[in-house]
LOLUM-306662 format. One record per residue (C-alpha): residue number from 1; y, x, z. Coordinates in Angstrom, 2 decimals. Layout:
<rs>
{n = NUM	north = Y	east = X	up = Z}
...
</rs>
This chain:
<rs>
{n = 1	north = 54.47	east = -59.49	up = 121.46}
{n = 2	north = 53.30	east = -55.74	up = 121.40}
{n = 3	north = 56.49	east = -54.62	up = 121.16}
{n = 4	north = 57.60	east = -56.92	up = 124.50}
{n = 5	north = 54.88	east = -55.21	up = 126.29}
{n = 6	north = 55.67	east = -51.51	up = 125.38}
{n = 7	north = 59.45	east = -52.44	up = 126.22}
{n = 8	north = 58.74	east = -53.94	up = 129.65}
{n = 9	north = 56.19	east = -51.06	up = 130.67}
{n = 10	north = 58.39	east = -47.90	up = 129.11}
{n = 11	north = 61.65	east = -48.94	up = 131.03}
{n = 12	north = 58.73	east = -48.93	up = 134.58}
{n = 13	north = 57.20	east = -45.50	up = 133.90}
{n = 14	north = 58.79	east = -42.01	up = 133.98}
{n = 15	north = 57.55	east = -40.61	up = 130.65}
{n = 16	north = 58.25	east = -43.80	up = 128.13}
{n = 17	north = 56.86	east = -41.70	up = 125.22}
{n = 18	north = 53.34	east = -41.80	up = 126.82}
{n = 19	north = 53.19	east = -45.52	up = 126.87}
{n = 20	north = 50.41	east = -46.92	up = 123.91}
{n = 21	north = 49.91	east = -50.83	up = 123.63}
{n = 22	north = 46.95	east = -51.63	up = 120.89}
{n = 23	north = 45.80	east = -55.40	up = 120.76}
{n = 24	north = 42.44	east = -56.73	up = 119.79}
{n = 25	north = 41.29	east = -60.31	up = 119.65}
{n = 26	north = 38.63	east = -61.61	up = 122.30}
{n = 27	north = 37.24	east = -64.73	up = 122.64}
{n = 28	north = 40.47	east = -66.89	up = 120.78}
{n = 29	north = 42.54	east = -64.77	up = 123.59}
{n = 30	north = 45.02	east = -61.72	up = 122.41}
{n = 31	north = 44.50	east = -58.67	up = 125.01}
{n = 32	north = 46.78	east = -56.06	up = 124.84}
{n = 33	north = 45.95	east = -52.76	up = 126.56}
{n = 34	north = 48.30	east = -50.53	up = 127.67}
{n = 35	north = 47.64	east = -46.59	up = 128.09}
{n = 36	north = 50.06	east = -44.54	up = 130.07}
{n = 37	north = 50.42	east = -40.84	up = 131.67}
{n = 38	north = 48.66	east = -40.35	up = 134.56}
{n = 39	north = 51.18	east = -39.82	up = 136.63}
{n = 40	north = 52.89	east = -43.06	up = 135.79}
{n = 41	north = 49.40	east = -45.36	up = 136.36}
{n = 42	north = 50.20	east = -46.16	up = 139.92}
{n = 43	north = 54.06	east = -47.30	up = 138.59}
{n = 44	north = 52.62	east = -49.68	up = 136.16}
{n = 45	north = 49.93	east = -51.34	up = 138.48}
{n = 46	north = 52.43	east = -51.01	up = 141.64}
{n = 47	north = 50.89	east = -51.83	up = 145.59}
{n = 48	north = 48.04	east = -53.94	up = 146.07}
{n = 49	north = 48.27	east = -54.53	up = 142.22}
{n = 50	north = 51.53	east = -56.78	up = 142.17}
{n = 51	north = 53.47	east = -54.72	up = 139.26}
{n = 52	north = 50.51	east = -55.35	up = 137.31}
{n = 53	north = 50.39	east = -58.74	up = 138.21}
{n = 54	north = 53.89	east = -59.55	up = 136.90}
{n = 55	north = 53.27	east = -58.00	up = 133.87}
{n = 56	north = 50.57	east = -60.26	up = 133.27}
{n = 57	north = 52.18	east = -63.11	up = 134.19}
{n = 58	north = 55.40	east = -62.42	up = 131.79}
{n = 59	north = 52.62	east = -61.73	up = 129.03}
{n = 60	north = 50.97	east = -64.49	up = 129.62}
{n = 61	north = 53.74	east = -66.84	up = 129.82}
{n = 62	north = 55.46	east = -65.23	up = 126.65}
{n = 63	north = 52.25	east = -65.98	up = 124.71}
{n = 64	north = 52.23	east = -69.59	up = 125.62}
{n = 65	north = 55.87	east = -70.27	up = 124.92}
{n = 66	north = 54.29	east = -69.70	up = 121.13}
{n = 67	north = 51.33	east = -71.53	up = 121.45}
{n = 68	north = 49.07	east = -68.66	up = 122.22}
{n = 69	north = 46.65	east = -67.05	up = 124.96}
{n = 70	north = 47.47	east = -63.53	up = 126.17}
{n = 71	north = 46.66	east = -60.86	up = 129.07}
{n = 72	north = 47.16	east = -57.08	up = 129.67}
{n = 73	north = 44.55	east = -54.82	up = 130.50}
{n = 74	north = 45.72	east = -51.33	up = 132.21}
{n = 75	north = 44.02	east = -48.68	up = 130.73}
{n = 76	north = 43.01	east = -45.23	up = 132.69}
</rs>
C-alpha cells in the first residue's frame, strides 16, 4: 500500500524524488503521511482540496478491497 501511495503522488508532483510516504498505526486504522517539496504541496492537495480528496478516496478504497482501514494525511 505505501508503495501505491508514493506511485500515485510522484507521477502528480514536479520533483518525484521529494515525495516521502511513512505509515504508522492509529486507532486499528493505517495512516500514511505523505511529505513533498514545497513547491509541489498545492499539486498534491489541488483547489478547494479535491486532489487530496481523491487520493484519499483511492487509499481508502484500496485498503478495504483487503480488508483494511486506511487514510492519507498531507504533510507540510
Amino acid at each position: 500500500m505505501q508503495e501505491l501511495v508514493k506511485y500515485l503522488v510522484a507521477a502528480i508532483v514536479d520533483e518525484p524524488e521529494a515525495v516521502h510516504v511513512t505509515a504508522s498505526e492509529q486507532g486499528g486504522m493505517t495512516v500514511y503521511q505523505v511529505e513533498v517539496a514545497a513547491p509541489d504541496l498545492g499539486k498534491v492537495i489541488g483547489r478547494h482540496g479535491r486532489t487530496a480528496d481523491a487520493l484519499r478516496t483511492l487509499v481508502s478504497t484500496a485498503a478495504k478491497r483487503r480488508d483494511q482501514r486506511a487514510t492519507l494525511d498531507i504533510l507540510s
